[in-house]
LUMZADREN-368533 format. One record per residue (C-alpha): residue in three letters; x, z, y; residue number from 1. Coordinates in Angstrom, 3 decimals. Layout:
<sites>
+-----+----------+----------+----------+-----+
: res :        X :        Z :        Y :   n :
+-----+----------+----------+----------+-----+
: Ala :        X :        Z :        Y : NUM :
...
+-----+----------+----------+----------+-----+
</sites>
This chain:
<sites>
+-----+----------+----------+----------+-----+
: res :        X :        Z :        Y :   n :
+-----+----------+----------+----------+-----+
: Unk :   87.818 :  165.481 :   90.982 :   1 :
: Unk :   88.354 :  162.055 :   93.202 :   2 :
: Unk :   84.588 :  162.080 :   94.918 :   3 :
: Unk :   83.348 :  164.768 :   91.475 :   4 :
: Unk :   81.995 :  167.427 :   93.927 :   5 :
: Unk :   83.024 :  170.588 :   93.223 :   6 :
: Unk :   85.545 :  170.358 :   90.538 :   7 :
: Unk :   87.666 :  168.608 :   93.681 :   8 :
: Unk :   91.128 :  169.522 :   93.224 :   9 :
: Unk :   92.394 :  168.558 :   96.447 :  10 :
: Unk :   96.140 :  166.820 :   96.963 :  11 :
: Unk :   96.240 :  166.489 :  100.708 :  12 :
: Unk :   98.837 :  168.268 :  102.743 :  13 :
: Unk :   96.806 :  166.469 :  106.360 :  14 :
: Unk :   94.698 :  168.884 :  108.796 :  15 :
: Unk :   91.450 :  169.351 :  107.156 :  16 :
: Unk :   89.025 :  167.238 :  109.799 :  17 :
: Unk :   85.128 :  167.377 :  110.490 :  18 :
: Unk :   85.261 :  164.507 :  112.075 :  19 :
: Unk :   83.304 :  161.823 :  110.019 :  20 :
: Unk :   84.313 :  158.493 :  109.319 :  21 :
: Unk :   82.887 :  155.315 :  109.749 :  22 :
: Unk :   80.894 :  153.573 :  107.329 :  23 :
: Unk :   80.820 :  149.963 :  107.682 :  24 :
: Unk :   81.611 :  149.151 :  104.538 :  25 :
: Unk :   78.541 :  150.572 :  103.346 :  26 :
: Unk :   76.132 :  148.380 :  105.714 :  27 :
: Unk :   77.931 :  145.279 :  103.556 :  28 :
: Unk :   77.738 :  146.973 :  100.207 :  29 :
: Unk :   73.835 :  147.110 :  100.286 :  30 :
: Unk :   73.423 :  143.882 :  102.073 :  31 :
: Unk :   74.772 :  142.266 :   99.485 :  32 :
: Unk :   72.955 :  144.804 :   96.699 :  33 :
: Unk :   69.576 :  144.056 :   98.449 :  34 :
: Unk :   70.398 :  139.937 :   98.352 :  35 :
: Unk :   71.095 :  140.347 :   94.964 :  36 :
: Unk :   68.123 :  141.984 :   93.901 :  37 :
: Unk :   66.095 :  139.408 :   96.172 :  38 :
: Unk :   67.631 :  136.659 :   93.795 :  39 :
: Unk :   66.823 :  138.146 :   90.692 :  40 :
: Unk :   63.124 :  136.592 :   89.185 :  41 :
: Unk :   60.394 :  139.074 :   89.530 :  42 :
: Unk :   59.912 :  138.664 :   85.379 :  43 :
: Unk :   62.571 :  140.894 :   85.622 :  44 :
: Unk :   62.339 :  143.266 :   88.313 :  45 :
: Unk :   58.443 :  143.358 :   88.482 :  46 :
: Unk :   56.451 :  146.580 :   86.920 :  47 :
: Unk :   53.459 :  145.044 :   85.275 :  48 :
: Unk :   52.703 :  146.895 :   82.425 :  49 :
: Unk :   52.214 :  144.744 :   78.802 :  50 :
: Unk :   50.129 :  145.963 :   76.190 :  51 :
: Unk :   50.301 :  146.182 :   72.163 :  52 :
: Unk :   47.526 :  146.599 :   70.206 :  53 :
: Unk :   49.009 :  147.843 :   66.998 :  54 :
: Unk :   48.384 :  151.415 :   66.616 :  55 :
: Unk :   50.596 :  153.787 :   64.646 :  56 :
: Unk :   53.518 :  155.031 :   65.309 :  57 :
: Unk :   52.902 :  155.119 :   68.973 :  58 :
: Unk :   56.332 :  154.642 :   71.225 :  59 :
: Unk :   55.563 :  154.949 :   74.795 :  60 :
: Unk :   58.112 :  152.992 :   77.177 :  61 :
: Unk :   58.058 :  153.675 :   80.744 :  62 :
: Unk :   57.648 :  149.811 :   82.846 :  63 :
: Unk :   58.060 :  151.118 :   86.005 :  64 :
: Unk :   60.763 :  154.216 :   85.974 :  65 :
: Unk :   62.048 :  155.541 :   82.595 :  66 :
: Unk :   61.740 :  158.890 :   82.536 :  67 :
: Unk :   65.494 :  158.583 :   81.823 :  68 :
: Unk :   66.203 :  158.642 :   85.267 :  69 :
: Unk :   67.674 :  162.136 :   84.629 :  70 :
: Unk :   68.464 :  165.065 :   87.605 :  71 :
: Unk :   71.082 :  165.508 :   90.275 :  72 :
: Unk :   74.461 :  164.913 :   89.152 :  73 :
: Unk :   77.314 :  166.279 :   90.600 :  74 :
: Unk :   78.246 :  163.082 :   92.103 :  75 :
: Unk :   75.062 :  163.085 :   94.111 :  76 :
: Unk :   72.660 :  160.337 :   93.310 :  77 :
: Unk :   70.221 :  161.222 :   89.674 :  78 :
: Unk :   71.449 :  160.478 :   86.894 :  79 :
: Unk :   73.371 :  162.381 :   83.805 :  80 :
: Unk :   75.821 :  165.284 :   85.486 :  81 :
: Unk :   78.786 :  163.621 :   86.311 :  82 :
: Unk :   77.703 :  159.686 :   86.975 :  83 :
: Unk :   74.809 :  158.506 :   88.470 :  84 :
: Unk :   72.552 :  156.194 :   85.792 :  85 :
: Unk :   70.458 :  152.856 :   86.480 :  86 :
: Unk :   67.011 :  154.341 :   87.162 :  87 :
: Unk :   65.187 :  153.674 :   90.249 :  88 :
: Unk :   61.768 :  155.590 :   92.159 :  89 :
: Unk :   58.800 :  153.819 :   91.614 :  90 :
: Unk :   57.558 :  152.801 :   95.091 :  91 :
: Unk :   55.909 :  155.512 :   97.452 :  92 :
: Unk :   57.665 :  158.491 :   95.618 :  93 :
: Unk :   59.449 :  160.795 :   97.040 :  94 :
: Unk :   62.733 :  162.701 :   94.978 :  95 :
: Unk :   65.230 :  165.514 :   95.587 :  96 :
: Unk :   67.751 :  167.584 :   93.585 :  97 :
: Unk :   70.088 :  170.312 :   93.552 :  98 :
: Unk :   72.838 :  171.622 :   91.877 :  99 :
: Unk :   75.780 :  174.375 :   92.027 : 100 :
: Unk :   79.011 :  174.410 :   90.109 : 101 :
: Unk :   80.610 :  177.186 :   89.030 : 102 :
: Unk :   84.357 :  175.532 :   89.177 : 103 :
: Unk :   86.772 :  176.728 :   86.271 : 104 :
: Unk :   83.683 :  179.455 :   85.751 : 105 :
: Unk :   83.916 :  181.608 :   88.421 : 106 :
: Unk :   83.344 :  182.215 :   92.092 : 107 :
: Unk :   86.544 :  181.327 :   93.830 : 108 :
: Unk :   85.350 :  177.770 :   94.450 : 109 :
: Unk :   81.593 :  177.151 :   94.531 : 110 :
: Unk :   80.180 :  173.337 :   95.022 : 111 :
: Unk :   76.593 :  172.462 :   95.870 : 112 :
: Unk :   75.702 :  169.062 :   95.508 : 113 :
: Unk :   72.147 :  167.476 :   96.780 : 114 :
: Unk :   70.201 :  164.937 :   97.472 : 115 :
: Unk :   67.164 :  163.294 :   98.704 : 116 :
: Unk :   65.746 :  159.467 :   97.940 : 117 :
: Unk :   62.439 :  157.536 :   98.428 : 118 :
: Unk :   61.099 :  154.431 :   96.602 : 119 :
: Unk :   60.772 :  151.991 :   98.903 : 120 :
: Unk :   59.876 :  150.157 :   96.326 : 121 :
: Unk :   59.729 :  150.267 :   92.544 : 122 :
: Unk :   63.360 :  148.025 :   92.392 : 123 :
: Unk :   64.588 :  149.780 :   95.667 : 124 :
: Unk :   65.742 :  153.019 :   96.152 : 125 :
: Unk :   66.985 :  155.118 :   99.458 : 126 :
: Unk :   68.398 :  158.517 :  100.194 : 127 :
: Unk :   70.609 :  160.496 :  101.621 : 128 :
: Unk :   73.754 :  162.798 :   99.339 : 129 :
: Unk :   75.390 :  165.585 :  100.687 : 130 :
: Unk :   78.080 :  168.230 :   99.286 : 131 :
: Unk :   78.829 :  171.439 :  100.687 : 132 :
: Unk :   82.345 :  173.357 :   98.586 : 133 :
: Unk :   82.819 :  176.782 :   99.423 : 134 :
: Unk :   86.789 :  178.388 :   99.156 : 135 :
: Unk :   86.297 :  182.256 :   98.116 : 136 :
: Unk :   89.713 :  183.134 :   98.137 : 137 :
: Unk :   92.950 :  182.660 :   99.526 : 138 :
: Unk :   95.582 :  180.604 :   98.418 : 139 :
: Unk :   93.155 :  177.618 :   97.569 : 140 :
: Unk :   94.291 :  173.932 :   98.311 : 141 :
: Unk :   91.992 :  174.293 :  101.806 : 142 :
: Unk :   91.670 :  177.569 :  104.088 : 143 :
: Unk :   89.025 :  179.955 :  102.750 : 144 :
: Unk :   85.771 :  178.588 :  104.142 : 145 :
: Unk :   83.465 :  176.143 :  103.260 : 146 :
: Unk :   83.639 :  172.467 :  103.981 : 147 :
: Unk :   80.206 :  169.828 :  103.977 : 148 :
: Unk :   80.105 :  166.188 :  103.641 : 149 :
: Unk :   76.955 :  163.657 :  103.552 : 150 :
: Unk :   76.049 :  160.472 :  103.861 : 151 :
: Unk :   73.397 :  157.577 :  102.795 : 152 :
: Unk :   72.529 :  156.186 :   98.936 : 153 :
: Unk :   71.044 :  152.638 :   97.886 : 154 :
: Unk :   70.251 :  152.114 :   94.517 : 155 :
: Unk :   68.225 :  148.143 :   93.854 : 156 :
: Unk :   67.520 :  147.758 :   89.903 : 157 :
: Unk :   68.107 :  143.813 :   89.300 : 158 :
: Unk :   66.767 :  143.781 :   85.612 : 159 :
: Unk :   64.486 :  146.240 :   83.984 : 160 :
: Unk :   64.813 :  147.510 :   79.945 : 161 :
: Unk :   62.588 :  144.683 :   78.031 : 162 :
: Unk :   63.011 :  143.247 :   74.488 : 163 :
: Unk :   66.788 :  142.953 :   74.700 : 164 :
: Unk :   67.338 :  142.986 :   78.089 : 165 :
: Unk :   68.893 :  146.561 :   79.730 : 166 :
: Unk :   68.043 :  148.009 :   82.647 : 167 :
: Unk :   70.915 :  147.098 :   85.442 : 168 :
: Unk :   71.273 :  148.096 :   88.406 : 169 :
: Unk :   73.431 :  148.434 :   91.992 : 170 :
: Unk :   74.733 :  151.436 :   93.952 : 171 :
: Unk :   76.162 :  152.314 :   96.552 : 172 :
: Unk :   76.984 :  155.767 :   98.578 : 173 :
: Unk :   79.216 :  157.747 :  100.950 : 174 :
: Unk :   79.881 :  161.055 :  102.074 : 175 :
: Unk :   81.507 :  162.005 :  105.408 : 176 :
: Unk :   82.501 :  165.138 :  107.384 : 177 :
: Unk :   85.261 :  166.580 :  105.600 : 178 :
: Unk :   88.696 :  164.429 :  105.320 : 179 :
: Unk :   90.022 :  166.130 :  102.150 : 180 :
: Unk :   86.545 :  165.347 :  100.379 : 181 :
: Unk :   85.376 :  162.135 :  102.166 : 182 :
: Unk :   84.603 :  158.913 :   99.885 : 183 :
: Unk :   82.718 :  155.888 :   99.838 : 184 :
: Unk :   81.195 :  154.376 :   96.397 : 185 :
: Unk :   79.597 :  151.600 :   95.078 : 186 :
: Unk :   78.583 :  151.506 :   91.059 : 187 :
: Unk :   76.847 :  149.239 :   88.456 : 188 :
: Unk :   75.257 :  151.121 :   86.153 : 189 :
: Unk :   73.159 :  149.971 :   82.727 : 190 :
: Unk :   71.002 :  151.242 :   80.415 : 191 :
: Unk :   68.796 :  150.824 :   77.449 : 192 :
: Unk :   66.522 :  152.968 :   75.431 : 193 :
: Unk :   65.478 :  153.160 :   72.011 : 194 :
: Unk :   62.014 :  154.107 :   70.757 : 195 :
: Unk :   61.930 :  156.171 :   67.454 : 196 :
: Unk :   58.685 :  157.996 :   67.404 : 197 :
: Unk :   56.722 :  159.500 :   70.528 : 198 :
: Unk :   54.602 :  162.248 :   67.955 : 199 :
: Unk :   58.128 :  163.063 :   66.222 : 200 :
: Unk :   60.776 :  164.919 :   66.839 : 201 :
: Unk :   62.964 :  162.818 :   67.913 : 202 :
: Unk :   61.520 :  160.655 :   70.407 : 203 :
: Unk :   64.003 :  157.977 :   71.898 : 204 :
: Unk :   67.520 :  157.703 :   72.174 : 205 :
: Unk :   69.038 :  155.804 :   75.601 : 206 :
: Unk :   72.309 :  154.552 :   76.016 : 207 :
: Unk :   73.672 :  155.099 :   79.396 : 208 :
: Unk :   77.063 :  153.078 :   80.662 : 209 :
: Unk :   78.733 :  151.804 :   84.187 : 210 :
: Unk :   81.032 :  151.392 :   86.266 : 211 :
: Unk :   81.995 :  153.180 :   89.711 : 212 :
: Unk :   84.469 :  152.429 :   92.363 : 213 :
: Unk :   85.092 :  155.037 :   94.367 : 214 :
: Unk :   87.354 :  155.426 :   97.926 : 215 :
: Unk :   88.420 :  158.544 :   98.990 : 216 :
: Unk :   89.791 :  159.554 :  102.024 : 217 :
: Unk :   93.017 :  161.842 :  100.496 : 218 :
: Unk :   95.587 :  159.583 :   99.462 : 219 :
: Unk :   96.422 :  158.125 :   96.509 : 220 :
: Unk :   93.345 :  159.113 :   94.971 : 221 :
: Unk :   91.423 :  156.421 :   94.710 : 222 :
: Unk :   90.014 :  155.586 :   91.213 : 223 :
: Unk :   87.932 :  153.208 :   89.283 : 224 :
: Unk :   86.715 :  153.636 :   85.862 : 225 :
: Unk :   84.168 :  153.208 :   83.389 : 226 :
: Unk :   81.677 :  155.992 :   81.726 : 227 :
: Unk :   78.564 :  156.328 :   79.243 : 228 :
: Unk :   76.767 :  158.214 :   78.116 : 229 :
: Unk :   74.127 :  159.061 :   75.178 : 230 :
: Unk :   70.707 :  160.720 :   75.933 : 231 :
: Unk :   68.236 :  162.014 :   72.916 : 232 :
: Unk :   64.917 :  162.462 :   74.227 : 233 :
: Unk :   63.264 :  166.258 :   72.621 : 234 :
: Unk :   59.341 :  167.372 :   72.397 : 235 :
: Unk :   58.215 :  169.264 :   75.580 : 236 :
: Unk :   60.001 :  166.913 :   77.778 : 237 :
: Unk :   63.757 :  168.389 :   76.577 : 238 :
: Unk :   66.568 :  166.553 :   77.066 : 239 :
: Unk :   69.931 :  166.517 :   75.612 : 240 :
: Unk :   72.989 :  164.465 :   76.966 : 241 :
: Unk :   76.324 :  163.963 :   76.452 : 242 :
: Unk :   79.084 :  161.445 :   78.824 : 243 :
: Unk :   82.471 :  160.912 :   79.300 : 244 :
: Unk :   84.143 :  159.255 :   82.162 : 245 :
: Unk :   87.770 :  157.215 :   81.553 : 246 :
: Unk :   90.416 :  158.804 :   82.583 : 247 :
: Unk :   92.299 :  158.678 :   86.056 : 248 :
: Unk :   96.004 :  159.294 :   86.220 : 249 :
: Unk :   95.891 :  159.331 :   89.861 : 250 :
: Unk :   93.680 :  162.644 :   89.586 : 251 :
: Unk :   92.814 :  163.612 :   86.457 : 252 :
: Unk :   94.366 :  166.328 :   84.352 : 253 :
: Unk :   92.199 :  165.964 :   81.353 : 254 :
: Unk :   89.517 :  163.566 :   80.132 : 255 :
: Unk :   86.567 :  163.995 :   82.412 : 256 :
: Unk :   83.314 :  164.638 :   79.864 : 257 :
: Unk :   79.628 :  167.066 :   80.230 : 258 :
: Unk :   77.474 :  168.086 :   77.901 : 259 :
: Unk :   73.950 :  169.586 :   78.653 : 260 :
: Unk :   70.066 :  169.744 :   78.391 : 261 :
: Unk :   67.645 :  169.096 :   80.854 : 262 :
: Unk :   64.068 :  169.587 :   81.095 : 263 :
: Unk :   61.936 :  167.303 :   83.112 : 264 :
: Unk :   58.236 :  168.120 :   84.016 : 265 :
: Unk :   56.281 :  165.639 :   85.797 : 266 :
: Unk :   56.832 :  167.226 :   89.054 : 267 :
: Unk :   59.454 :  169.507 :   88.812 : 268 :
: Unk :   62.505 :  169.328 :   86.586 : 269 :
: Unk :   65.980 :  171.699 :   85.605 : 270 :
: Unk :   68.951 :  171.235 :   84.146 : 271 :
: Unk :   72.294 :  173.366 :   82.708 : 272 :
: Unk :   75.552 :  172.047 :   81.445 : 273 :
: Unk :   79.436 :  172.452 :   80.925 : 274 :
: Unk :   81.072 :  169.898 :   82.864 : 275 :
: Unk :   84.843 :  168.637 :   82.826 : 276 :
: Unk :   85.127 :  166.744 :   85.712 : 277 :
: Unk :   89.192 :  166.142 :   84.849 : 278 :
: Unk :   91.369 :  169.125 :   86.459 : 279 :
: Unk :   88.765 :  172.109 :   85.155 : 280 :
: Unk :   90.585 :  174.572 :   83.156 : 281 :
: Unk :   88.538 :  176.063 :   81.846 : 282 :
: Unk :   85.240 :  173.536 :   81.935 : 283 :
: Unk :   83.004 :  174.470 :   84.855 : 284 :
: Unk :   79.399 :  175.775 :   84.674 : 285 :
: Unk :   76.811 :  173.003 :   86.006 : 286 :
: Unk :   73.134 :  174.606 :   86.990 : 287 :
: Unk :   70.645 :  172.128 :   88.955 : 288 :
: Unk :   67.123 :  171.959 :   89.443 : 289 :
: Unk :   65.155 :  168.988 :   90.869 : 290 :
: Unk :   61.613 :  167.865 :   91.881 : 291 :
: Unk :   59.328 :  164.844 :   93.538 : 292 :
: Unk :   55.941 :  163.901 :   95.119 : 293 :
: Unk :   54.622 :  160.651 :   94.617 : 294 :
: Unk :   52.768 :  158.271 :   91.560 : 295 :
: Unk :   53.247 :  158.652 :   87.977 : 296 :
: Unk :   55.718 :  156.199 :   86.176 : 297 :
: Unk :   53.699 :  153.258 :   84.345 : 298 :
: Unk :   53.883 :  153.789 :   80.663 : 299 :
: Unk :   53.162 :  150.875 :   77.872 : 300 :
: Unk :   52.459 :  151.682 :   74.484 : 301 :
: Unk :   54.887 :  149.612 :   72.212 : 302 :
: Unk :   55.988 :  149.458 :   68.913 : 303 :
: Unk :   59.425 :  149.669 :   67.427 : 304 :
: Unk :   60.970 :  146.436 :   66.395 : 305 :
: Unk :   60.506 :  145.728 :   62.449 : 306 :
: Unk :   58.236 :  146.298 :   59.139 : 307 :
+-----+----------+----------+----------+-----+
</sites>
């Protein structure tokens, strides 16, 4: 997949390189994030926490980070699997995830697919991503081996989910090291959840969607596209999402889609899906885990909307 990790099916005839590129674009891509975000008023991107005194049911909204900020993906940054979502750390926190693919489900070609982040502040997010796809077998598209790329992540949320406002937010990351698997992103992602009942059984339901832009160092590859994504919040922390990306004709054999659960503890989290990432046949097998250090999100009791 273009810049989808492991799933890469790679259409490059050129000497496979180490070298890594430059990444200058990337220095304007977050300036102008960051003076975005600085524009935005802080009724939007502040975390106070508001308060409703009505009792029952009980919906507890996260102010400061939704706890939909979801796991590694295989993209890099947290999110669902395959796209990275609109959630930022809240300030002082630390983050990291991991994840392996099992690429047409088996061992021949084995992706692992990190990352690492801080919350500079609740709005602002930093990190670093980094891939490392390992060729089994001979007769791949690269020499049997395995080939590593990384690079930094920004992430600055410009509006946070309130009444009928969704959460949106700017991204932006590259990964260098590798020619055949180099790329350099940049992504506006939204989202917005639903309350239903935080005692039942189902407890909210958030709608994930974006945008990513992604430029890859093999040629004719480069792709942009939309994707969303549906997430049904479970008792016990459980998680169950679905997404699908558009399609790609420059890359993409077939419709790039996952479908998973995750489970997300307050300090430790892990997560299992079958992914599609567009030239999988069959689907790959997605296994991650994640974890963090830092303060708790801010939670407000709410109430749904109506009688």
């Amino acid at each position: 997949m273009s810049s989808f990790c492991a799933n890469s099916r790679v259409i490059n005839s050129r000497r496979v390189s180490r070298t890594p590129a430059r990444i200058g674009w990337l220095g304007s891509v977050a300036t102008i994030a960051l003076a975005g975000a600085l524009s935005v008023s802080a009724s939007f991107a502040g975390s106070e926490a508001t308060y409703d005194a009505k009792e029952y049911p009980i919906v507890e909204t996260p102010v400061t980070v939704r706890e939909s900020r979801g796991l590694v993906t295989a993209e890099g940054p947290s999110g669902m699997f395959l796209n990275p979502t609109s959630a930022t750390l809240p300030q002082g926190t630390f983050d990291f995830g991991y994840c392996f693919v099992l690429t047409n489900q088996d061992t021949d070609e084995i992706g692992h697919h990190m990352f690492l982040s801080y919350g500079v502040r609740d709005w602002l997010e930093l990190g670093i991503v980094a891939d490392l796809i390992s060729f089994n077998t001979t007769g791949a598209e690269l020499p049997e081996g395995s080939y590593g790329t990384a690079g930094p992540m920004a992430r600055v949320r410009l509006v946070r989910d309130r009444e009928w406002w969704p959460e949106v937010s700017l991204g932006a990351y590259s990964k260098f090291g590798t020619d055949n698997f180099d790329s350099s992103n940049a992504f506006v992602a939204l989202s917005k959840t639903v309350p239903i009942d935080e005692k039942g059984f189902l407890k909210t339901v958030t709608f994930q969607g974006g945008f990513r832009e992604s430029w890859l160092e093999a040629p004719d590859r480069n792709t942009n596209r939309f994707y969303g994504g549906v997430e049904v919040q479970l008792p016990h922390n459980f998680y169950l999402i679905g997404e699908v990306t558009q399609f790609a004709r420059r890359k993409d054999e077939f419709t790039p889609w996952a479908a998973g659960i995750q489970w997300r503890g307050s300090r430790f989290g892990v997560t299992a899906a079958i992914v599609q990432s567009g030239d999988d046949d069959p689907p790959s097998i997605y296994l991650g885990i994640g974890g963090g250090l830092g303060p708790e999100p801010v939670r407000a009791p709410t109430r749904p909307s109506g009688p």
